[in-house]
C-alpha positions, 0 to 999 in steps of 0.5 A, spaced: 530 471 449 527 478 450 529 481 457 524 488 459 529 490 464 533 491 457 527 496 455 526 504 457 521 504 462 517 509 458 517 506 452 514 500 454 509 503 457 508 507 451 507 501 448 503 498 453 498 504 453 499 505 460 503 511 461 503 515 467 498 521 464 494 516 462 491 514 469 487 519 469 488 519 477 492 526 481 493 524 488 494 530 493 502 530 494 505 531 501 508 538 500 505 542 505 502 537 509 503 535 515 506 528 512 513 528 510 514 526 503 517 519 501 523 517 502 527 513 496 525 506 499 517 507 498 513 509 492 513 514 488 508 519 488 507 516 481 507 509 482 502 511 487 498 513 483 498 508 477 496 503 483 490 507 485 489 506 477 489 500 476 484 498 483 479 501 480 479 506 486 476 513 485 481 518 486 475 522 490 474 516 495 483 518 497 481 525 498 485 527 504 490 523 509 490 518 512 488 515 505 483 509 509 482 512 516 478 506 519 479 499 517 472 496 512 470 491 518 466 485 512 469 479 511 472 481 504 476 486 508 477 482 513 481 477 508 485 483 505 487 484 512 489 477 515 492 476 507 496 482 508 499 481 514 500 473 513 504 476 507 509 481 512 509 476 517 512 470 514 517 474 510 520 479 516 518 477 521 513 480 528 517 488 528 518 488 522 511 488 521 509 492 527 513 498 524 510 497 517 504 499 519 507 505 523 511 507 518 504 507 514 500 510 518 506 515 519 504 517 511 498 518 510 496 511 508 493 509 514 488 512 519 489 511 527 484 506 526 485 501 520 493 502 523 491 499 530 486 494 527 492 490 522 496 492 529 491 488 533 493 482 528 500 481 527 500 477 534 495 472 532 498 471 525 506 470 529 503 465 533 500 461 526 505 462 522 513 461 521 515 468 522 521 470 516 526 474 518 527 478 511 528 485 510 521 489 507 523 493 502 520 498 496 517 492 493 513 491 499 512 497 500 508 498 493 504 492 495 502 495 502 499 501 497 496 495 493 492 493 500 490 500 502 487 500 496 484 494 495 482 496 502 479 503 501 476 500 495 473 494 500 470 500 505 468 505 498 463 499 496 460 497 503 
């Protein structure tokens, strides 16, 4: 049986065409801002960026942080969100999830108020949902950037 993980990472993607060049997308980095470059448990700046490829996302639409300063209030967006939360609550739980979000907002990658929207809900998805008490992770976090941009994509659209 073929394994990937048995692969070079760059020639799979070679040979998938999606190699990280290929993107066409160049985020701002956090150097020189006032947002504190990523740590090793969250997405690489490539990753990032290979995310905002395949959303679809004009990289324009990022310019600079927060990435989605105010949260897209249509029934997609709504959905997004709600699913989003759903997601972290039942793997870890209500504070993991409250500071998920701030760790987000502290990033960059949410605004003040996309932040205290998805904040606003966490209650509510705690009381409907068997909260989890898992730990997120670096793959949680590479979802959380998929959401925000699901999110800006949502909000570039309405």
């Amino acid at each position: 049986m073929l394994d990937p993980s048995d692969y070079d990472p760059s020639e799979l993607r070679s040979l998938a065409g999606t190699e990280a060049a290929d993107t066409g997308v160049s985020l701002p980095r956090a150097d020189g801002s006032t947002y504190r470059p990523p740590t090793d448990a969250e997405p690489s700046h490539g990753q990032c960026e290979r995310l905002v490829a395949l959303g679809g996302v004009d990289p324009e639409a990022l310019g600079e942080r927060p990435y989605l300063p105010t949260f897209p209030d249509v029934p997609a967006g709504r959905r997004v969100g709600r699913d989003w939360i759903a997601y972290l609550v039942r793997t870890a739980g209500e504070a993991p999830t409250r500071d998920a979000i701030a760790r987000y907002r502290a990033l960059g990658w949410l605004g003040e108020d996309a932040a205290a929207t998805l904040d606003a809900r966490v209650g509510d998805a705690v009381a409907a949902l068997d909260p989890g008490d898992g730990d997120l992770d670096r793959a949680d976090d590479l979802l959380g950037f998929a959401h925000v941009i699901r999110l800006l994509g949502i909000a570039t659209r309405e």
